[in-house]
VEXDREN-2710 file (C-alpha; in Angstrom, 1 decimal):
% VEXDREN-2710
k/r/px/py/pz
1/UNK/-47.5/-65.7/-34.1
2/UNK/-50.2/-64.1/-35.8
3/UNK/-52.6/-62.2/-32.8
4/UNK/-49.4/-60.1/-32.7
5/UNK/-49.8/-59.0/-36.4
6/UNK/-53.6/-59.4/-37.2
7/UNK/-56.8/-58.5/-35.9
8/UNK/-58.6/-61.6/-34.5
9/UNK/-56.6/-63.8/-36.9
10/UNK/-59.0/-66.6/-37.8
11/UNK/-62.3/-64.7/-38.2
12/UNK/-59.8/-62.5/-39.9
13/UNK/-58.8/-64.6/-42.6
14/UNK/-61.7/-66.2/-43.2
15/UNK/-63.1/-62.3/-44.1
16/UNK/-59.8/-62.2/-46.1
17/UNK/-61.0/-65.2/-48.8
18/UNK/-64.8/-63.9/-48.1
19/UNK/-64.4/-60.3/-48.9
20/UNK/-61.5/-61.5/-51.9
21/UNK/-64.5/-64.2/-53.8
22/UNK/-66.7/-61.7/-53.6
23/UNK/-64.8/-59.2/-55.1
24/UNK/-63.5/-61.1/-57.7
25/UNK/-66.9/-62.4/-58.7
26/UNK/-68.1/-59.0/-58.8
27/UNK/-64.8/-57.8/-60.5
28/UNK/-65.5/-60.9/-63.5
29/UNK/-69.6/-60.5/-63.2
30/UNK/-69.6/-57.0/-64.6
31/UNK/-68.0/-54.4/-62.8
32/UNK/-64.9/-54.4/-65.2
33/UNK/-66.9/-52.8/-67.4
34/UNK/-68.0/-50.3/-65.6
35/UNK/-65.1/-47.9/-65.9
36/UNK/-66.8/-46.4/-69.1
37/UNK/-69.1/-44.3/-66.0
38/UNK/-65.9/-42.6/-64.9
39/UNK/-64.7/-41.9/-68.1
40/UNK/-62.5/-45.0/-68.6
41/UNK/-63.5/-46.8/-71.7
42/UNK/-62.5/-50.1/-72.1
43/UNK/-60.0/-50.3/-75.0
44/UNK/-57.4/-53.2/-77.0
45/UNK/-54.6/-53.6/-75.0
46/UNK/-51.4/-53.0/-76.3
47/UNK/-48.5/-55.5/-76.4
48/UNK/-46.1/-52.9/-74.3
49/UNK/-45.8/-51.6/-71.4
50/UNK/-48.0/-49.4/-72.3
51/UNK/-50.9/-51.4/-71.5
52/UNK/-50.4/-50.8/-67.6
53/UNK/-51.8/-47.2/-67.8
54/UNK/-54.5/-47.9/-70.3
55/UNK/-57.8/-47.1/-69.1
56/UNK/-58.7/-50.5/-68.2
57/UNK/-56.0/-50.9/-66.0
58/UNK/-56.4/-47.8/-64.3
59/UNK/-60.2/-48.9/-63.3
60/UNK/-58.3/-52.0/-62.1
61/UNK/-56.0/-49.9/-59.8
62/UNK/-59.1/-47.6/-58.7
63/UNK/-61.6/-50.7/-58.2
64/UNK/-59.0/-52.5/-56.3
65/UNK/-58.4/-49.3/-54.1
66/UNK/-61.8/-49.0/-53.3
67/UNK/-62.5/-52.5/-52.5
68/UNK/-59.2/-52.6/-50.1
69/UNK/-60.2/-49.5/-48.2
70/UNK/-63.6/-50.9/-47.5
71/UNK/-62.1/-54.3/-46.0
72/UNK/-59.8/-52.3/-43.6
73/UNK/-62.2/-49.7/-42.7
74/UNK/-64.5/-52.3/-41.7
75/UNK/-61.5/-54.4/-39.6
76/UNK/-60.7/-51.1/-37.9
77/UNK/-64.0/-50.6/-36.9
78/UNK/-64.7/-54.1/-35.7
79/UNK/-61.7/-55.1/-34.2
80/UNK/-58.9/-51.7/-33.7
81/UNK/-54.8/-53.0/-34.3
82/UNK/-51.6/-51.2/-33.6
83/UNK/-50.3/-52.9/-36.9
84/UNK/-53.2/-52.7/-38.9
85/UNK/-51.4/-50.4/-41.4
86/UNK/-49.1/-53.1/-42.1
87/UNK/-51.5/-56.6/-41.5
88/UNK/-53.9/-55.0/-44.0
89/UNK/-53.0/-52.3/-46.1
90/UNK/-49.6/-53.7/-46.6
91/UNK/-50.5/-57.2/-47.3
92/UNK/-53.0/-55.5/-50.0
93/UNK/-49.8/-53.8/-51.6
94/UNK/-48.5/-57.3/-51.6
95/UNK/-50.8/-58.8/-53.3
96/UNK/-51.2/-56.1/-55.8
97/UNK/-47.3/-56.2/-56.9
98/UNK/-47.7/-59.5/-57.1
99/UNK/-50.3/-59.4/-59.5
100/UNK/-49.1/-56.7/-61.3
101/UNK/-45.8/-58.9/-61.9
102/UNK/-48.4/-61.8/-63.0
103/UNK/-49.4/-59.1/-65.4
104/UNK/-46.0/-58.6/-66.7
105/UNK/-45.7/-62.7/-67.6
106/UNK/-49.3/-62.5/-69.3
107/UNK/-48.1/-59.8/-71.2
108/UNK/-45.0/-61.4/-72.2
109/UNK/-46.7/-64.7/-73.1
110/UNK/-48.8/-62.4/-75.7
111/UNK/-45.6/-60.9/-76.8
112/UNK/-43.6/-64.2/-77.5
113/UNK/-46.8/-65.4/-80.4
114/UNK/-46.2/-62.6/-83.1
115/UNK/-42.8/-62.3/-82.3
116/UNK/-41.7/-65.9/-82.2
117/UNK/-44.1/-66.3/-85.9
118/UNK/-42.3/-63.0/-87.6
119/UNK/-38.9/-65.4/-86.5
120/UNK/-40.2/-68.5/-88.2
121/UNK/-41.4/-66.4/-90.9
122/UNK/-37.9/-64.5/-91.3
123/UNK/-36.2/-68.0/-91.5
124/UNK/-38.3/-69.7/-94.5
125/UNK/-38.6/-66.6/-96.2
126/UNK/-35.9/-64.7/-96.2
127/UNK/-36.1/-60.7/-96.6
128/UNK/-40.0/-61.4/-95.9
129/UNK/-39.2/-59.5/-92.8
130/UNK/-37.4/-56.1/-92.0
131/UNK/-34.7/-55.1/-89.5
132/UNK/-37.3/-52.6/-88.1
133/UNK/-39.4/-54.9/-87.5
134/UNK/-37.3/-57.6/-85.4
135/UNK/-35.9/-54.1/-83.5
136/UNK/-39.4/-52.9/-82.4
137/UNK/-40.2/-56.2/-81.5
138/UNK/-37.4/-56.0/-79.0
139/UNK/-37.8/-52.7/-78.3
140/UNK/-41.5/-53.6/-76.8
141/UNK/-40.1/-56.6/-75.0
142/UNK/-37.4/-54.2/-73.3
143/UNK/-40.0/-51.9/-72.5
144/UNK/-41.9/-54.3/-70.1
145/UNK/-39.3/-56.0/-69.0
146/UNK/-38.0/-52.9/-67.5
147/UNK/-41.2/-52.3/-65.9
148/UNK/-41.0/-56.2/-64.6
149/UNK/-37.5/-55.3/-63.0
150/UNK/-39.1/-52.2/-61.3
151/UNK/-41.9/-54.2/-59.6
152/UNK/-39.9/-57.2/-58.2
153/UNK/-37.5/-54.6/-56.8
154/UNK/-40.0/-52.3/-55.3
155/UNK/-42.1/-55.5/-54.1
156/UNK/-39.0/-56.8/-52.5
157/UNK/-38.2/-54.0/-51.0
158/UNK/-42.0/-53.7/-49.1
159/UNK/-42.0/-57.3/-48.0
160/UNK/-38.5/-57.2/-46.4
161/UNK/-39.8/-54.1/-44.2
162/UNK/-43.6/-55.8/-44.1
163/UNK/-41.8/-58.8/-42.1
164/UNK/-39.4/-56.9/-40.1
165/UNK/-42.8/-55.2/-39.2
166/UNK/-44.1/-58.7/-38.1
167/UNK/-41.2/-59.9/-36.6
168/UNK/-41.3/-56.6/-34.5
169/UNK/-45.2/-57.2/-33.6
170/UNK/-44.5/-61.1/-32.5
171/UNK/-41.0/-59.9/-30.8
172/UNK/-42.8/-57.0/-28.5
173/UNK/-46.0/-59.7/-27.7
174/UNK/-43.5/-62.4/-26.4
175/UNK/-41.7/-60.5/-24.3
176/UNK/-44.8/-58.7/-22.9
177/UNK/-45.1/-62.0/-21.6
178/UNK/-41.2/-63.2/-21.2
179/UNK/-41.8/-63.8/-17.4
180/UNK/-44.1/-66.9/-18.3
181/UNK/-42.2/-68.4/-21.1
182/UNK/-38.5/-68.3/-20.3
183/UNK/-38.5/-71.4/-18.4
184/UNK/-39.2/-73.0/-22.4
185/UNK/-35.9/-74.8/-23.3
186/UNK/-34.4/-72.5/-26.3
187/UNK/-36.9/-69.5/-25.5
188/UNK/-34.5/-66.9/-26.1
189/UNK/-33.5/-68.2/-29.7
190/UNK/-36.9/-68.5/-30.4
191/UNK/-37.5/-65.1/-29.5
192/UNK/-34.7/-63.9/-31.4
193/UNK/-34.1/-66.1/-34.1
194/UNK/-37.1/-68.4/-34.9
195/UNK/-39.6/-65.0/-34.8
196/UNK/-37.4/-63.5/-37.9
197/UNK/-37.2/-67.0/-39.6
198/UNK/-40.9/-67.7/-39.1
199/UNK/-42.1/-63.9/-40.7
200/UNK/-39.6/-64.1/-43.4
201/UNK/-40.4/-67.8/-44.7
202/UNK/-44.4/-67.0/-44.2
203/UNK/-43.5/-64.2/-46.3
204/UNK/-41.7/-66.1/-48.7
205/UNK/-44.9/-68.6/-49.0
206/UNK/-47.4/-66.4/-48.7
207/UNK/-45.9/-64.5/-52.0
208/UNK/-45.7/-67.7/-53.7
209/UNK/-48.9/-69.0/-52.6
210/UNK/-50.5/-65.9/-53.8
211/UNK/-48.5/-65.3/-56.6
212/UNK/-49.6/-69.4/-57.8
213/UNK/-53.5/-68.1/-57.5
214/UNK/-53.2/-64.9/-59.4
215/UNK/-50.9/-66.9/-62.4
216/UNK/-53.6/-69.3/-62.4
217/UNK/-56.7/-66.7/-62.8
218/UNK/-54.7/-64.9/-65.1
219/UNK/-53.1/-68.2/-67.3
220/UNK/-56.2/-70.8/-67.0
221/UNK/-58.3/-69.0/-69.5
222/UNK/-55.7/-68.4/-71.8
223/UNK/-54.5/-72.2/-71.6
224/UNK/-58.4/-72.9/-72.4
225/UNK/-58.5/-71.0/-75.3
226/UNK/-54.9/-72.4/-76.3
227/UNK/-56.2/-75.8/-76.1
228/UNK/-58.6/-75.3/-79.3
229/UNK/-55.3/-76.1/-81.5
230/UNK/-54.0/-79.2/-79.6
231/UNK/-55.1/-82.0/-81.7
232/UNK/-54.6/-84.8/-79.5
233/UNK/-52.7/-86.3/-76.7
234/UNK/-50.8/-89.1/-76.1
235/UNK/-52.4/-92.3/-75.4
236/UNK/-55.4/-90.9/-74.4
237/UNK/-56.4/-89.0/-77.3
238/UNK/-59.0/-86.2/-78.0
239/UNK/-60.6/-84.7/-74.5
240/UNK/-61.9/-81.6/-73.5
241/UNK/-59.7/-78.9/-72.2
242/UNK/-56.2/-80.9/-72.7
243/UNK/-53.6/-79.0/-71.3
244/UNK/-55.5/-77.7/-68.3
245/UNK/-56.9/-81.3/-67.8
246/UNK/-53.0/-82.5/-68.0
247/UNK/-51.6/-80.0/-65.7
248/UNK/-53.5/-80.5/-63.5
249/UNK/-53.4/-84.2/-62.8
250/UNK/-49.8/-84.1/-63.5
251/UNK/-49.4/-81.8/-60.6
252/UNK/-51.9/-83.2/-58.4
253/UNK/-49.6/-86.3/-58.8
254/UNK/-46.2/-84.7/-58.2
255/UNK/-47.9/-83.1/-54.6
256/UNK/-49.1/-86.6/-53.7
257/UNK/-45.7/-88.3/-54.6
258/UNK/-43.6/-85.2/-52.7
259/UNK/-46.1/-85.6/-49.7
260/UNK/-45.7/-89.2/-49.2
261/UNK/-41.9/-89.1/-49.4
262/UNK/-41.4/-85.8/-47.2
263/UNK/-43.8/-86.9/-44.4
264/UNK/-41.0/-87.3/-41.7
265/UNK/-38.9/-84.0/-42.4
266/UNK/-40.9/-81.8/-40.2
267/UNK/-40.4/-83.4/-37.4
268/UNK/-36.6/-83.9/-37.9
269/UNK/-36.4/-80.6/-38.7
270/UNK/-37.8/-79.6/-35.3
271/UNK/-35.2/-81.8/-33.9
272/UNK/-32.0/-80.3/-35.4
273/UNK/-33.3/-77.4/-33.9
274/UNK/-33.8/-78.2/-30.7
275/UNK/-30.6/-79.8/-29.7
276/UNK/-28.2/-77.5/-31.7
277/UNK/-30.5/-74.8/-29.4
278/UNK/-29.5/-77.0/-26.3
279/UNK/-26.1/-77.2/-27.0
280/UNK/-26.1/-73.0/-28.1
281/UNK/-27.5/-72.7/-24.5
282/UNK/-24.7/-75.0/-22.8
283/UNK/-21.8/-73.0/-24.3
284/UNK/-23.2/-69.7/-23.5
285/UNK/-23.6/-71.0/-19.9
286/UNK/-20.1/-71.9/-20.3
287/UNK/-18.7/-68.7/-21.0
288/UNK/-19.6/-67.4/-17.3
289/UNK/-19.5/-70.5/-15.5
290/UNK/-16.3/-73.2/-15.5
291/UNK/-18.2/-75.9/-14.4
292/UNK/-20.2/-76.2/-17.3
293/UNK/-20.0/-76.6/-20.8
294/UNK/-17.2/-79.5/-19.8
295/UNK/-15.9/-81.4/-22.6
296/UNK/-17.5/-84.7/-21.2
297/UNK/-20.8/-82.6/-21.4
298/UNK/-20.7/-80.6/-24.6
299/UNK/-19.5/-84.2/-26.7
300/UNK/-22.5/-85.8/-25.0
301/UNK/-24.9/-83.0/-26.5
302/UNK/-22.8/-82.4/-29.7
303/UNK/-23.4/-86.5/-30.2
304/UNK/-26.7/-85.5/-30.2
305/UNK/-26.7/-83.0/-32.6
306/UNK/-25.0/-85.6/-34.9
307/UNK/-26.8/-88.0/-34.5
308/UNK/-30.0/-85.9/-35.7
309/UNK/-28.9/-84.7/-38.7
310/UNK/-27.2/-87.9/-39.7
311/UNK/-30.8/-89.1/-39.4
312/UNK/-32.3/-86.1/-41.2
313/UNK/-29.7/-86.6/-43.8
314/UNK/-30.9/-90.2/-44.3
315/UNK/-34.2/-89.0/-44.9
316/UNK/-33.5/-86.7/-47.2
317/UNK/-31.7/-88.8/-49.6
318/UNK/-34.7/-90.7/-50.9
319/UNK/-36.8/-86.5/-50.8
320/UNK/-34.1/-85.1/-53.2
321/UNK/-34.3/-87.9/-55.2
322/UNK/-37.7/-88.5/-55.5
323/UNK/-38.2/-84.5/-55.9
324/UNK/-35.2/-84.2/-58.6
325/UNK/-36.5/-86.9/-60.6
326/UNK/-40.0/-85.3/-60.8
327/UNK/-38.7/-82.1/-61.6
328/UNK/-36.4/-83.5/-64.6
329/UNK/-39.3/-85.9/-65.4
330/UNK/-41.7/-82.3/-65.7
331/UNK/-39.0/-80.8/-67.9
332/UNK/-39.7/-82.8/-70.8
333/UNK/-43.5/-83.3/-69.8
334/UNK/-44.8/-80.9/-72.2
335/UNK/-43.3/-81.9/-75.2
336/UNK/-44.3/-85.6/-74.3
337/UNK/-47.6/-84.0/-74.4
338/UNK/-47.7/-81.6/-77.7
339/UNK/-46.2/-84.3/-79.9
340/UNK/-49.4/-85.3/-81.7
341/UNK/-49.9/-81.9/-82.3
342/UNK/-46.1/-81.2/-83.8
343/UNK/-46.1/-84.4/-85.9
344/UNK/-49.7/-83.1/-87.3
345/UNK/-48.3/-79.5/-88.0
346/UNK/-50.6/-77.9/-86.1
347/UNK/-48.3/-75.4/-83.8
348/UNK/-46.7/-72.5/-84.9
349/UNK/-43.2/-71.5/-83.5
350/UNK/-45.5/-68.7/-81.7
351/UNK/-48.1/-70.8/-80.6
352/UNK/-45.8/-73.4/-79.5
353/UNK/-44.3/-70.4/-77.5
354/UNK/-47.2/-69.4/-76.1
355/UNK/-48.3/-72.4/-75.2
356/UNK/-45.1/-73.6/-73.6
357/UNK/-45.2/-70.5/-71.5
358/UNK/-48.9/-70.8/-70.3
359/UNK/-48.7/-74.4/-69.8
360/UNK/-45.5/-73.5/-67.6
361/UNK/-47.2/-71.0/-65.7
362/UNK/-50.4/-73.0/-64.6
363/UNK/-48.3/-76.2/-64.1
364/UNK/-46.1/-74.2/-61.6
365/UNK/-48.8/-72.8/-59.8
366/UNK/-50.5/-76.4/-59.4
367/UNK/-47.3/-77.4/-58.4
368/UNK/-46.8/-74.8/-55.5
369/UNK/-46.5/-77.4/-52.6
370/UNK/-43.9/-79.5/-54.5
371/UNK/-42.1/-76.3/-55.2
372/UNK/-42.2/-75.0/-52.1
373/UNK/-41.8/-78.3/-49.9
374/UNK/-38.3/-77.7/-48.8
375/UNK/-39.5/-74.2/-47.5
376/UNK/-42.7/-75.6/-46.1
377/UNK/-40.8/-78.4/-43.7
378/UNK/-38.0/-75.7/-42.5
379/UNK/-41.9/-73.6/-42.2
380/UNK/-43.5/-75.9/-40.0
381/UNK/-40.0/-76.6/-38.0
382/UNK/-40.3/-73.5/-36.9
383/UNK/-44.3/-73.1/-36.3
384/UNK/-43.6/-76.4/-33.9
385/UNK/-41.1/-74.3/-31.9
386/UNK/-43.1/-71.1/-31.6
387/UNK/-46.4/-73.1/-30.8
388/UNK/-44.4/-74.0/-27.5
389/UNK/-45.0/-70.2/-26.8
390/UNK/-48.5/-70.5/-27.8
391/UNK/-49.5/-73.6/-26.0
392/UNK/-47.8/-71.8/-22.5
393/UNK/-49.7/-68.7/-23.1
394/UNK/-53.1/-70.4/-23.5
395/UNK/-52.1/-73.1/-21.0
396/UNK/-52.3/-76.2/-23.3
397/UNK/-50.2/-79.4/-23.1
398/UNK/-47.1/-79.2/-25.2
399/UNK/-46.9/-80.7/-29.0
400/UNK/-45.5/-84.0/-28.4
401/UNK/-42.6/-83.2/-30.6
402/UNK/-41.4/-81.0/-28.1
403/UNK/-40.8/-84.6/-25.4
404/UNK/-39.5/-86.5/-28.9
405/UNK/-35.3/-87.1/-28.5
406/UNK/-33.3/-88.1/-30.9
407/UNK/-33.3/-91.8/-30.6
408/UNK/-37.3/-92.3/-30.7
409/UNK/-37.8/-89.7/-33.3
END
């Protein structure tokens, strides 16, 4: 799965978080400043999209370069990949649209606190504000936005080819060794069909995963310094750091509660899977061969295949409602939260704005597994059914999931 893709995967991405804390420590030590040497003075930003060329961003973009081009000429040197191109340089590009889209969400949050006080201002005094005004606050907010459309098109675009790319990689590995691992029941569906579905859904995590660490380097501080005008909370009162402190124990308990509830899915998962792959196999044999797929036989199997999702349905039941009632419950979270500080007058339409959206953003991003727990159990579903192809390759028992049938699952 990922010795197709990467070089040396573990020592790999253990040099991945390495080399990525160091540079960032670097990056937050100091060495942002030091574009001035190149001619790139430091600067205000500008609330448009204007900011994204300015010269600090441009030593972001060169920095980043520089630091990315070590790492992979180091892994080249080390430990030579046919898809290092891909595994390293375009899992960099990744990560930097991703963050560049962060950027885009910071730079609306900054947006939404002048614009959202000229509004309240406009409303209790009127004519206070002009019609050019309100239109070149708009205008700025189209600008960006535009520029928000272009990078979650173009970063689309990459990662759709980046996992086709991976798919390819773990496609041409298993069938460099097809001779050993066709005897595994389902092996040609999970050549074909469980190799695309395993790249794109690691893609789709590994996005989100990455896209939940840069929101929260990029939101924390700003929910810090946010903090300053919330004057208390309910029930607890005054503490440090309140809305950080409260996002993150709220989340931290949504994760546990999701976790506990969504502990059997996995496995059931895994099931559906393999007897809908049994009976797929059964019919195909069927079409060149009259003595099988027999009614008797293909109700026998298809009983099987109803009787595990009936079971995963079951299961679900209590997931969906346990997850829909946190969601719902997180919904009104925040203004359970900020009322002290409403009732006190101390928010501002903007700040409430600005404070909504922060709090939003690092809640979300603590909240990445109960998010992304759906995704994670069809994830792991599928990890189970590749690691059959592992565990034959490396000549290890099987995962005891793959001797589970429906009836003692």
């Amino acid at each position: 799965m990922f010795v197709s893709f990467f070089p040396r995967p573990k020592p790999y991405f253990i040099s991945v978080a390495v080399w990525a804390a160091l540079v960032m420590a670097l990056w937050y030590g100091g060495a942002r400043h030091w574009g001035m040497h190149v001619g790139l003075a430091e600067a205000p930003l500008a609330i448009s999209a204007i900011r994204f060329v300015s010269p600090s961003f441009l030593w972001f973009y060169l920095y980043y370069a520089v630091a990315v081009g070590l790492f992979a000429a180091a892994w080249q040197a080390i430990a030579p990949h046919p898809w290092w191109r891909w595994s390293i340089l375009g899992s960099a590009l990744i990560i930097l649209g991703v963050y560049m889209q962060v950027e885009v969400t910071v730079l609306l949050n900054a947006w939404r606190g002048p614009f959202f006080d000229m509004l309240q201002l406009a409303v209790s005094k009127p004519h206070s504000v002009t019609e050019g005004q309100f239109y070149s606050g708009i205008a700025a907010f189209m600008g960006f936005a535009m520029v928000g459309v272009f990078l979650a098109t173009l970063n689309a675009f990459f990662t759709s080819h980046y996992c086709f790319r991976w798919r390819t990689a773990m496609n041409d590995f298993y069938m460099s060794n097809w001779d050993r691992l066709r005897t595994i029941e389902g092996a040609a569906q999970r050549v074909q069909d469980d190799t695309m579905r395993f790249a794109m859904t690691t893609e789709d995590m590994g996005v989100s995963m990455i896209n939940s660490v840069m929101t929260l380097i990029a939101f924390l501080p700003l929910l810090v310094d946010l903090s300053v005008h919330i004057t208390a909370l309910p029930l607890v009162g005054k503490i440090s750091h309140p809305l950080v402190v409260s996002a993150l124990l709220w989340s931290a308990l949504g994760t546990a509660w999701l976790a506990s509830i969504g502990i059997k899915l996995p496995g059931l998962a895994f099931l559906n899977q393999r007897t809908e792959a049994a009976l797929r196999k059964e019919l195909v044999y069927g079409e060149d061969d009259a003595s099988r797929a027999t009614p008797p036989t293909v109700a026998e199997m298809f009983g099987n295949v109803r009787r595990s999702w009936y079971r995963y349905y079951f299961h679900t039941v209590y997931f969906n409602l346990g997850r829909i009632l946190y969601l719902q419950l997180d919904a009104m979270f925040v203004y359970v939260l900020l009322t002290p500080s409403f009732v006190a007058g101390a928010l501002t339409l903007g700040l409430w704005q600005q404070i909504a959206t922060a709090f939003g953003e690092v809640s979300a991003s603590f909240q990445y597994l109960v998010t992304n727990w759906p995704t994670m159990i069809d994830l792991i579903s599928i990890y189970k059914r590749l690691l059959a192809f592992e565990s034959t390759l490396h000549e290890k028992p099987l995962d005891k999931v793959e001797h589970q049938n429906v009836e003692t699952a």
